[in-house]
ROTIMAR-254493 format. One record per residue (C-alpha): x, y, z; residue number from 1. Coordinates in Angstrom, 1 decimal, padded with zeros to 4 digits. Example, Ala and Ser with C-alpha at 12.3 -4.5 7.8 and 13.67 -1.06 7.14 Angstrom:
2
- x:y:z:n
- 012.3:-004.5:007.8:1
- 013.7:-001.1:007.1:2
END
This chain:
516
- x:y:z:n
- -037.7:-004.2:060.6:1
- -040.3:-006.9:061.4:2
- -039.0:-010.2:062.1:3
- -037.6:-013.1:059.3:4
- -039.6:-016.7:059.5:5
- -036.5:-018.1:060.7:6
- -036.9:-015.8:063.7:7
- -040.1:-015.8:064.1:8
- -039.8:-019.9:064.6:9
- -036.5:-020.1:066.3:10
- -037.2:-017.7:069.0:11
- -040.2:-020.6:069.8:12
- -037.5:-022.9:070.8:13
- -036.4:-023.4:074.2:14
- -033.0:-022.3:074.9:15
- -031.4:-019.8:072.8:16
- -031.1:-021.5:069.3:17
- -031.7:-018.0:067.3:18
- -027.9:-017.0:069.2:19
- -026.7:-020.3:068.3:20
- -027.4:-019.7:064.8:21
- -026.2:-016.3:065.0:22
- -023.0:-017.9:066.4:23
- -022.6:-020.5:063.6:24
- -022.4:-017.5:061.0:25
- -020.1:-016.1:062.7:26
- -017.6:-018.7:062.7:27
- -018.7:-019.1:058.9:28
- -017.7:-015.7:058.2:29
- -014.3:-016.1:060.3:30
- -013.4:-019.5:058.2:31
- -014.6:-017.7:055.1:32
- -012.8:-014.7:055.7:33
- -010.0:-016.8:057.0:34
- -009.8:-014.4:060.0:35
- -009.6:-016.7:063.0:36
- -006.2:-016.7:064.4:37
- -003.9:-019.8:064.0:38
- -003.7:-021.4:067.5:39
- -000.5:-022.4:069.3:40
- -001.5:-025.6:071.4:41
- 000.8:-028.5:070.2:42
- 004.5:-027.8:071.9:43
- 007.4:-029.4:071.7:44
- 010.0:-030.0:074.4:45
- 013.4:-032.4:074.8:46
- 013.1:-032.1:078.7:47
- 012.5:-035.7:079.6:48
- 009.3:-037.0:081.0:49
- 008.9:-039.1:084.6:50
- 006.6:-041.8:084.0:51
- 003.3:-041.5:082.0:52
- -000.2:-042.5:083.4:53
- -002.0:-043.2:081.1:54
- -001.4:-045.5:077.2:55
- -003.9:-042.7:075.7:56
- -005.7:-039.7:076.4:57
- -008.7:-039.2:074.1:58
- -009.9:-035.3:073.6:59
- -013.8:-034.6:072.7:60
- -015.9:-037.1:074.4:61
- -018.9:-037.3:072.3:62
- -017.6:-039.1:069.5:63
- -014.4:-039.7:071.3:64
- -015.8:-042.1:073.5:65
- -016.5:-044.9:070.3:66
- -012.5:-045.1:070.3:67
- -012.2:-044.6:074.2:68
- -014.2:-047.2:074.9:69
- -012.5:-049.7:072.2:70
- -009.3:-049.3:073.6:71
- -010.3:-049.7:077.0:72
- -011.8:-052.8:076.2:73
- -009.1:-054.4:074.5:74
- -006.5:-053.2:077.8:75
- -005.1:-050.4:077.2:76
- -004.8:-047.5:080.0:77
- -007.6:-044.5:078.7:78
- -008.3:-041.3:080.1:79
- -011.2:-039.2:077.9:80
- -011.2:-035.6:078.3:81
- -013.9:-033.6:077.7:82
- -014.9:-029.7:077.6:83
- -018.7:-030.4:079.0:84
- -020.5:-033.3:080.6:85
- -020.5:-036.3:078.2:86
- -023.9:-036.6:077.1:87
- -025.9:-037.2:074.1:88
- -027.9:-035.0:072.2:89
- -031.9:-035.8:072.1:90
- -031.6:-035.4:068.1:91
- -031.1:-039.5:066.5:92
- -028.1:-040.3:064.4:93
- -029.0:-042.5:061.2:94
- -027.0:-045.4:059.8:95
- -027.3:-048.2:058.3:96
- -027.9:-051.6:060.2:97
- -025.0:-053.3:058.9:98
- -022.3:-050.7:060.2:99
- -023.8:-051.2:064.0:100
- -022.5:-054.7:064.0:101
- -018.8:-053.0:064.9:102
- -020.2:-052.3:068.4:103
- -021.1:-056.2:068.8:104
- -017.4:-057.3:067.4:105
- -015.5:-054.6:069.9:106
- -017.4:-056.2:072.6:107
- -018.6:-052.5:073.1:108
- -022.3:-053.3:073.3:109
- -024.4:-056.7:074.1:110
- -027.2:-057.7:071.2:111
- -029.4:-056.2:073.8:112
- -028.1:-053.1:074.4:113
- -027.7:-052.4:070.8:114
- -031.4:-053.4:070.2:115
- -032.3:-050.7:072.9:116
- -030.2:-048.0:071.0:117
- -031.9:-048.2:068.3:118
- -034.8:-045.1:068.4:119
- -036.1:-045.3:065.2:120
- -036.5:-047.5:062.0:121
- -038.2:-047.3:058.4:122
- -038.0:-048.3:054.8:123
- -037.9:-047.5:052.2:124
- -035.7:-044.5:051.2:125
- -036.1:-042.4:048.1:126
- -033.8:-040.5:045.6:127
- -035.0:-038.2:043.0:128
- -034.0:-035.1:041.4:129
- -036.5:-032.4:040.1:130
- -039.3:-034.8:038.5:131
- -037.1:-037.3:037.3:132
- -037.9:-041.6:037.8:133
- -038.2:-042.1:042.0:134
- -035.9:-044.9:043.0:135
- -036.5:-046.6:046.0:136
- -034.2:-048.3:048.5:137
- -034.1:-050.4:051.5:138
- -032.2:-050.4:054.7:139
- -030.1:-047.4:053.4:140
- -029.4:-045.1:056.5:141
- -032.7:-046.6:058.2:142
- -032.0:-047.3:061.4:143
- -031.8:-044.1:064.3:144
- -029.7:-044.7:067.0:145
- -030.6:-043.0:070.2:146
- -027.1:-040.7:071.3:147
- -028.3:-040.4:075.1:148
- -028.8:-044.0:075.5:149
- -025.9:-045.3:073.6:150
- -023.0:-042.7:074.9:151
- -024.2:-043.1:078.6:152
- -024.4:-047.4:078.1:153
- -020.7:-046.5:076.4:154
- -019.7:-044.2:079.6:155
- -020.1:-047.3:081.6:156
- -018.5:-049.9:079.3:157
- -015.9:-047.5:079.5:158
- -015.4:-046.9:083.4:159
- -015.7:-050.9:083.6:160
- -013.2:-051.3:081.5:161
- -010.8:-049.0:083.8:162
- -011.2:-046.2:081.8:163
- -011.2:-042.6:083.5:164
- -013.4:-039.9:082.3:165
- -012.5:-036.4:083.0:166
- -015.6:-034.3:081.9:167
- -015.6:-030.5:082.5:168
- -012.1:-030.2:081.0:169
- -011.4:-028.3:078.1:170
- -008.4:-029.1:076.6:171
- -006.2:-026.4:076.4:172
- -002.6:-027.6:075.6:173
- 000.0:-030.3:074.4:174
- 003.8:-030.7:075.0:175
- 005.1:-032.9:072.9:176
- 008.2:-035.1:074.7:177
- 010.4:-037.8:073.5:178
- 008.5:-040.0:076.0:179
- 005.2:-038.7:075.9:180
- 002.8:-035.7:075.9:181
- 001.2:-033.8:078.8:182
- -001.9:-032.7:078.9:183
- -003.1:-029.9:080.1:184
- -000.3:-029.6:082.3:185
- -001.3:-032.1:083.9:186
- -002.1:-035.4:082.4:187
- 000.8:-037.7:081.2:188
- 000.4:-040.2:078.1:189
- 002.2:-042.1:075.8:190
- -000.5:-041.5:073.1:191
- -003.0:-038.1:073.0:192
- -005.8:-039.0:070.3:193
- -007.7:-035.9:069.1:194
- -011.7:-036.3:068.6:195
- -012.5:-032.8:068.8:196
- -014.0:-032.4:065.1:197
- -013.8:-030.1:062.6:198
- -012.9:-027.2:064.3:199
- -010.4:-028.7:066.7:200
- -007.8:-026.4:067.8:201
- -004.7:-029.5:067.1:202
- -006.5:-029.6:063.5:203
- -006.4:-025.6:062.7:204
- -002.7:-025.6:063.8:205
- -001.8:-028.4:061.8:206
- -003.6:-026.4:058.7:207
- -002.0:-023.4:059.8:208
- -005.3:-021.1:058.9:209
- -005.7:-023.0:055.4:210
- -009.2:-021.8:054.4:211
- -011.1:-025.3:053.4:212
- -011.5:-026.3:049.3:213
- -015.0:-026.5:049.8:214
- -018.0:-026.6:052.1:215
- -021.2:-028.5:052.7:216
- -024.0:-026.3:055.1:217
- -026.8:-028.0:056.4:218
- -030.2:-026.6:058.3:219
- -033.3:-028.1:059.5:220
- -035.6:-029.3:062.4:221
- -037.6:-032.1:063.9:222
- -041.2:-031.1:063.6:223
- -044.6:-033.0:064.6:224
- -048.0:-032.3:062.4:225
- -046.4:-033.7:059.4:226
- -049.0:-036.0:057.3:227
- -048.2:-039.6:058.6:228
- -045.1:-041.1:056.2:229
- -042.9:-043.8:057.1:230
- -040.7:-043.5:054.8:231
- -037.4:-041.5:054.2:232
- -035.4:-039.1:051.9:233
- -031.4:-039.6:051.1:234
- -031.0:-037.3:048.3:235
- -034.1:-035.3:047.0:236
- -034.0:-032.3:044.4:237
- -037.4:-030.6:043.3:238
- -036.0:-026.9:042.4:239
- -033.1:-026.2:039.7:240
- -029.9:-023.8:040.9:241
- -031.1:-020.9:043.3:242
- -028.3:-018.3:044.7:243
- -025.9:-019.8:043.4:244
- -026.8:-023.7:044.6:245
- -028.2:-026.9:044.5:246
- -030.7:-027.5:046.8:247
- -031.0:-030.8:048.5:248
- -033.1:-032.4:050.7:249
- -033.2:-035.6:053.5:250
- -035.9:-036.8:055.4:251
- -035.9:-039.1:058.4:252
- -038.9:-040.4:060.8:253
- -038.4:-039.6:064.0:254
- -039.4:-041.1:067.5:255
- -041.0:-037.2:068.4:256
- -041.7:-036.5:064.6:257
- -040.5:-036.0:061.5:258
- -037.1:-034.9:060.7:259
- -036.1:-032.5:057.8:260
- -032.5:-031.3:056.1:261
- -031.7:-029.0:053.4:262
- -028.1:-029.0:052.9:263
- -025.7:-027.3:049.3:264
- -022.6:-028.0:048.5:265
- -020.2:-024.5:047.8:266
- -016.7:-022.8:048.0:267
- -015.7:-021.3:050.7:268
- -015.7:-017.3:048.9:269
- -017.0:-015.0:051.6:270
- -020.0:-014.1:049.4:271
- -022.1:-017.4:050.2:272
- -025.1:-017.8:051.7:273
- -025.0:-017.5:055.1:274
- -027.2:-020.6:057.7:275
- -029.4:-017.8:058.7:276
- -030.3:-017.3:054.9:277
- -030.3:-020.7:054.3:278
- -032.7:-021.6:057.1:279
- -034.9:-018.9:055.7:280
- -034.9:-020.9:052.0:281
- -035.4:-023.8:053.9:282
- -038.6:-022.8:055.6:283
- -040.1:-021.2:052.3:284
- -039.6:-024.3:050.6:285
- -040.5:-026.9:053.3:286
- -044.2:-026.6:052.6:287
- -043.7:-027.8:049.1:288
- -041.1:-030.3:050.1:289
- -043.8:-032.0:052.1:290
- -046.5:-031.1:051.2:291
- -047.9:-029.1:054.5:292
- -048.1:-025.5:055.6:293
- -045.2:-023.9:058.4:294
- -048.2:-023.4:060.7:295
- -049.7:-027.2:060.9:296
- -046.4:-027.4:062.2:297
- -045.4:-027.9:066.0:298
- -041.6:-027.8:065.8:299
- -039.2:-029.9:068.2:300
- -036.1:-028.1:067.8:301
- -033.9:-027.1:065.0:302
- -030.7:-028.5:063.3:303
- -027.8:-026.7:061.6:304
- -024.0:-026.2:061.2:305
- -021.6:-026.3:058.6:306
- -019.2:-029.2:057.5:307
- -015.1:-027.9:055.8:308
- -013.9:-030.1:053.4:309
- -009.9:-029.7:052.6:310
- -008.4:-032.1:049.8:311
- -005.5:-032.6:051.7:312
- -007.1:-034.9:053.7:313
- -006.5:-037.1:056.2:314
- -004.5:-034.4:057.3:315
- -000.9:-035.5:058.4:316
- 000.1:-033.8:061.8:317
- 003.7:-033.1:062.2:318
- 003.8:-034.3:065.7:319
- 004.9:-037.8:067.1:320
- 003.0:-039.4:069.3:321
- -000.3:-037.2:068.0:322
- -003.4:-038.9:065.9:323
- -006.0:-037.1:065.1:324
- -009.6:-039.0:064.5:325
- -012.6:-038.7:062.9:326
- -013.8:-035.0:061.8:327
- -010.2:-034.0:062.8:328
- -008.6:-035.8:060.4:329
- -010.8:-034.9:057.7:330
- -010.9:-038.7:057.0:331
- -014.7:-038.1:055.6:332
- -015.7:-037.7:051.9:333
- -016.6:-034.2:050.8:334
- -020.2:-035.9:049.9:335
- -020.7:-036.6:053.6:336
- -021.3:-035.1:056.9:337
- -018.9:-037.0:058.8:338
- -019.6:-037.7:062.3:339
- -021.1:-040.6:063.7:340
- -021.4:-042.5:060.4:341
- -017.8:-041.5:059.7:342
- -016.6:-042.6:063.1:343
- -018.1:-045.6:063.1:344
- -017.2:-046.7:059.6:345
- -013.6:-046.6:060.6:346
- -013.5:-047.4:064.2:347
- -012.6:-051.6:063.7:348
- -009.3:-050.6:061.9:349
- -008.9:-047.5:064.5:350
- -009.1:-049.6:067.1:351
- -006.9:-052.1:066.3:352
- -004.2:-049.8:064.4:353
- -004.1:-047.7:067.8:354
- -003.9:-050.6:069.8:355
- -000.8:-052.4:067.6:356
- 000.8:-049.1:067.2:357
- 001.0:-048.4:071.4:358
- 001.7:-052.2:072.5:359
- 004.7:-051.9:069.4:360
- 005.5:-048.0:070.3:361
- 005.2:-047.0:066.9:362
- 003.9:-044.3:068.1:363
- 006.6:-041.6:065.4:364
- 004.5:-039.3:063.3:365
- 005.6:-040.9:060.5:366
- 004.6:-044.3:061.5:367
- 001.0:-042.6:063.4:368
- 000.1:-041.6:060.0:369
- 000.0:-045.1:058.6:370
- -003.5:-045.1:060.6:371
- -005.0:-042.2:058.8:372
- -003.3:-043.5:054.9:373
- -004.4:-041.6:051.7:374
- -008.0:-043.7:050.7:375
- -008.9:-043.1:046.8:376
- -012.3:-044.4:047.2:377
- -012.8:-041.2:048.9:378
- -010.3:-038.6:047.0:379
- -012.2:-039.6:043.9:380
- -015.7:-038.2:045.3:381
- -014.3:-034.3:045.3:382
- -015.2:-034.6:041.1:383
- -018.6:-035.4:042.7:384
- -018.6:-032.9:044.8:385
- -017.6:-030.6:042.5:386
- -020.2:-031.7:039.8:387
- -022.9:-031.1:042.2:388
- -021.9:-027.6:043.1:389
- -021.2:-024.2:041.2:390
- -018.4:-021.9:041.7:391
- -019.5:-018.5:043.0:392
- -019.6:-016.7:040.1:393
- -019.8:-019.7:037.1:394
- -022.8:-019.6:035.0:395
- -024.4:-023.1:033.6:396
- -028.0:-024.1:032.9:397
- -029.8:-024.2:036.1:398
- -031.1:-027.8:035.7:399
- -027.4:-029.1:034.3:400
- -027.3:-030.5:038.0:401
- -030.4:-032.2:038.3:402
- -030.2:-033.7:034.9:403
- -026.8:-035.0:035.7:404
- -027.3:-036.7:038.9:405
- -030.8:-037.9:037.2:406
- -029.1:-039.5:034.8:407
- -026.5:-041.1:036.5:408
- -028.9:-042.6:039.3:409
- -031.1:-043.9:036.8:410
- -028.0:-045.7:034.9:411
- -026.5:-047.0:038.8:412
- -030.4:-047.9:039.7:413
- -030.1:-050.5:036.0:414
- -027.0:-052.0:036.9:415
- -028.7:-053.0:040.8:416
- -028.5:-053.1:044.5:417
- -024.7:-054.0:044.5:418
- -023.6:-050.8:042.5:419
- -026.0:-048.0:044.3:420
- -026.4:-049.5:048.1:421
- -022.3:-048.9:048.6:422
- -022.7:-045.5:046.6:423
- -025.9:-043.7:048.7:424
- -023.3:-044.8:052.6:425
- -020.2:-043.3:050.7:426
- -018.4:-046.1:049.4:427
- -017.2:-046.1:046.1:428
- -015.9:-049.0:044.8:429
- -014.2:-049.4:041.6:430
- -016.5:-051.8:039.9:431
- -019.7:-050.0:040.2:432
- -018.0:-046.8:039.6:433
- -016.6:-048.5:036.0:434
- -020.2:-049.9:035.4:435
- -022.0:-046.2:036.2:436
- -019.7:-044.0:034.2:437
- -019.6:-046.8:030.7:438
- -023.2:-046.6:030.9:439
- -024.1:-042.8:031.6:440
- -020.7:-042.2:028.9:441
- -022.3:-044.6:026.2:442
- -025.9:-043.5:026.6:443
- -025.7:-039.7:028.0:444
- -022.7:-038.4:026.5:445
- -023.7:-035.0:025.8:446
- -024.7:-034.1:028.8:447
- -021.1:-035.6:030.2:448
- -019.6:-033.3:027.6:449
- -021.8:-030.5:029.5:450
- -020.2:-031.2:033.0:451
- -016.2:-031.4:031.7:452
- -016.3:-027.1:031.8:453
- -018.7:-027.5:034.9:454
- -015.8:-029.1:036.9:455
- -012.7:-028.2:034.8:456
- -009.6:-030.0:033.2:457
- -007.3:-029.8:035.9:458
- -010.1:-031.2:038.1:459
- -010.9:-034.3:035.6:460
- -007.5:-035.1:035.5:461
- -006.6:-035.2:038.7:462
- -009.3:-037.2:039.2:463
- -008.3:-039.8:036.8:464
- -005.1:-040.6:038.5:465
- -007.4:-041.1:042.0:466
- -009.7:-043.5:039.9:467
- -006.4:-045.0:038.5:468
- -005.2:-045.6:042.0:469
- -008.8:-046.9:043.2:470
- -008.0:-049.7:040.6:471
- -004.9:-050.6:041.5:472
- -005.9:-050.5:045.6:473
- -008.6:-053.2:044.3:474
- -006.3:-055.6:043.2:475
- -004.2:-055.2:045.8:476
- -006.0:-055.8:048.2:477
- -007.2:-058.7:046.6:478
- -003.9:-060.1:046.9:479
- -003.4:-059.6:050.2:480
- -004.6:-063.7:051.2:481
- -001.3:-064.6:049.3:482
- 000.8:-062.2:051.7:483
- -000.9:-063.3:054.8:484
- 001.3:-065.8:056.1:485
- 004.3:-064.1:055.2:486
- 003.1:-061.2:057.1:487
- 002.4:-063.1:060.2:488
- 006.0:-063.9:059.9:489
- 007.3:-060.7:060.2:490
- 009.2:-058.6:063.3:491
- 006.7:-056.8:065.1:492
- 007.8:-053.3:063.7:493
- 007.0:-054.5:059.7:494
- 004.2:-056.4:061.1:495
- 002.9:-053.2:062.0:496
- 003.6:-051.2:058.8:497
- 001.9:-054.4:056.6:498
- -001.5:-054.3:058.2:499
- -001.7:-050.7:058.0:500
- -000.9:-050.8:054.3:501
- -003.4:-053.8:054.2:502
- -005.9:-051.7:055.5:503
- -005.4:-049.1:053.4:504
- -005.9:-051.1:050.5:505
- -009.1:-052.5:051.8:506
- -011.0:-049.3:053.0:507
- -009.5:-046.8:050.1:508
- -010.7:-049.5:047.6:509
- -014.0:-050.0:049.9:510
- -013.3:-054.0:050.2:511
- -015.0:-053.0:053.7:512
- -018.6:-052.3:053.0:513
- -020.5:-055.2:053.1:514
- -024.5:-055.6:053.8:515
- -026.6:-057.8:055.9:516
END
């Protein structure tokens, strides 16, 4: 059998990316399949523990050193542990320019030093689904950060700040004591913070082989010989449903080219597309994408992996002294990829929630998961999710998608800067949500009637009582100058439990976004 495209190209690539790809399936197929075996590394024990070393141990370094480093600033005793050597990967991360201001207010980077991470930066960014009106926006996920730079500049903050970094240590285990936790038989803390993503070992015991609600996979490269274009793609739709999905599309400059994604939204039913199939759609419709053929083409490297979404989410561990982060706690919307963006959106209330909760020693998994606390702004974006996406074997109009999301971008694009700019970094707020779903109700509403069978009843209702509760987190937190002082006032213990509920408030109403 002679070779696919995606083989053909991959096998170009230095190192062995075709067996990467092969192994990303096969960990598809596994979570699909819900074959992969339940792990057994959380432990408890009642022995009492000699004294700890370390305030917290971090596990997974590469997004595990944003929170490291935090805490190490602000005094606390870290130790980061992590499988590899802590490095970077060459590929930029994108964000917005507002969000990189948390590394200036953690003290985690000088104005310099963040000016030197940044790689990359364009405007403006386009949406647009299948023909339909192009909008245009600015300083939406414009700015590239540069990983190698800014996670060796943050392995240095970090060691300055007394921070010890263990690299070439896979973490392995965790027994759980009244006192603390060990480590790997070996590292004593009063804290152990999990960073190790999606597929983190702490996280699939804590699901106990749960098989996710839905996924989002996502293939691509960085390529040079593209016509010269400095500007960018966040959500882009030119073809109607194919196998079953919605193709979308993202385009970035890079600093060695140009960067392309095409990522779907889908169940998790073992009959999916698989990344290598995916890759192969993805190369057959890159030329039309952007407007060049494969072989004008000299391609950099190549991107892919898949991203589980569970509705029970953050997850709650059962463990004392055990928080899981980022990816782990599946604290990212279903829209999103998570990661970086993720990370960093929550890292400011992280920090100081982790920081309170050790120097108080509420550190109880009841009071740990104050810091990870239900966010509606987020639970309300699985209808999304779900109106963007077609079960396996549901049949509706292949454009219903595109004519959906065209109309509602068109409707949020009317009411202005303040409703979409929130909406395209995954924040939903309740006010622009109202504004978008009057008008696309009022002026669209058969095609709204279309999408109720689309998503379902049970769906749509339980989606009313999360945009019910997004209201109501609003106000509250809109309240929450009247209950300042009182708060202040309070033992250190209900101190504690008011700014997490304060914070919950603020980022599951998404009171936090704000631009520059």
């Amino acid at each position: 059998m002679s070779p696919s495209l995606t083989e053909k190209i991959l096998s170009q690539l230095p190192g062995d990316v075709l067996g990467a790809l092969r192994q990303g399936d096969r960990l598809l197929e596994c979570l699909r399949e819900n074959t992969a075996p339940v792990p057994t590394v959380v432990k408890h024990s009642q022995q009492p523990l000699e004294a700890v070393d370390w305030d917290v141990i971090v596990c997974g370094g590469t997004l595990g050193i944003l929170i490291g480093c935090a805490l190490a600033v602000k005094g606390l005793r870290v130790a980061l542990i992590e499988r590899g050597i802590l490095r970077g990967r060459v590929q930029e991360w994108n964000i917005s320019r507002a969000e990189l201001q948390v590394f200036l207010e953690l003290n985690l980077l000088s104005t310099a030093e963040l000016e030197q991470a940044i790689a990359t930066k364009y405007n403006p960014a386009r949406v647009s689904f299948a023909g339909g009106t192009e909008i245009w926006v600015e300083d939406v996920l414009n700015i590239g950060v540069d990983p190698v730079y800014l996670l060796d500049t943050l392995k240095n903050r970090f060691i300055a700040a007394g921070g010890k970094l263990l690299e070439n240590t896979p973490f392995t285990q965790a027994i759980v004591h009244p006192e603390g936790v060990i480590v790997n038989n070996q590292y004593k803390t009063r804290l152990l913070i999990d960073a190790m993503g999606n597929f983190s070992p702490i996280t699939r015991q804590a699901r106990q082989g749960k098989k996710p609600d839905a996924l989002c996979l996502v293939v691509g490269t960085c390529a040079q010989g593209f016509p010269v274009n400095t500007t960018g793609d966040l959500l882009f739709s030119f073809t109607s449903l194919e196998n079953q999905c919605q193709y979308f599309w993202e385009a970035f400059p890079a600093k060695d080219g140009r960067t392309t994604y095409l990522f779907t939204y889908m169940d998790a039913e073992p009959q999916r597309l698989s990344l290598a199939e995916l890759f192969e759609e993805y190369l057959r419709l890159l030329p039309e994408y952007q407007g060049v053929e494969l072989n004008q083409l000299q391609f950099q490297r190549a991107l892919f992996g898949f991203f589980p979404s569970y509705r029970e989410s953050p997850i709650k561990t059962p463990w004392n002294r055990l928080l899981t982060v980022g990816d782990s706690s599946g604290s990212q919307s279903p829209l999103s990829f998570g990661g970086f963006g993720a990370m960093i959106r929550h890292l400011k209330r992280l920090t100081f929630g982790i920081h309170e909760a050790v120097q108080t020693n509420q550190l109880s998994a009841q009071n740990l998961a104050l810091l990870q606390p239900y966010q509606p702004n987020l639970t309300v974006t699985w209808l999304f999710q779900k109106a963007m996406s077609v079960g396996v074997n549901q049949k509706i109009p292949p454009e219903q998608i595109n004519e959906l999301l065209r109309s509602v971008f068109q409707e949020m694009q009317q009411l202005g800067t303040p409703v979409l700019k929130p909406f395209l970094q995954d924040v939903v707020q309740f006010s622009g949500l109202t504004k978008t779903l009057l008008r696309t109700g009022l002026l669209h509403p058969l095609l709204v009637a279309k999408i109720i069978p689309q998503v379902g009843i049970l769906s749509l209702v339980d989606w009313i009582v999360h945009y019910t509760n997004l209201g109501v987190y609003t106000a509250l937190f809109q309240l929450t100058p009247i209950l300042q002082t009182w708060i202040n006032n309070q033992p250190a213990e209900q101190k504690y439990y008011w700014h997490r509920l304060v914070d919950a408030w603020k980022y599951g109403s998404g009171s936090d976004y704000f631009d520059v």
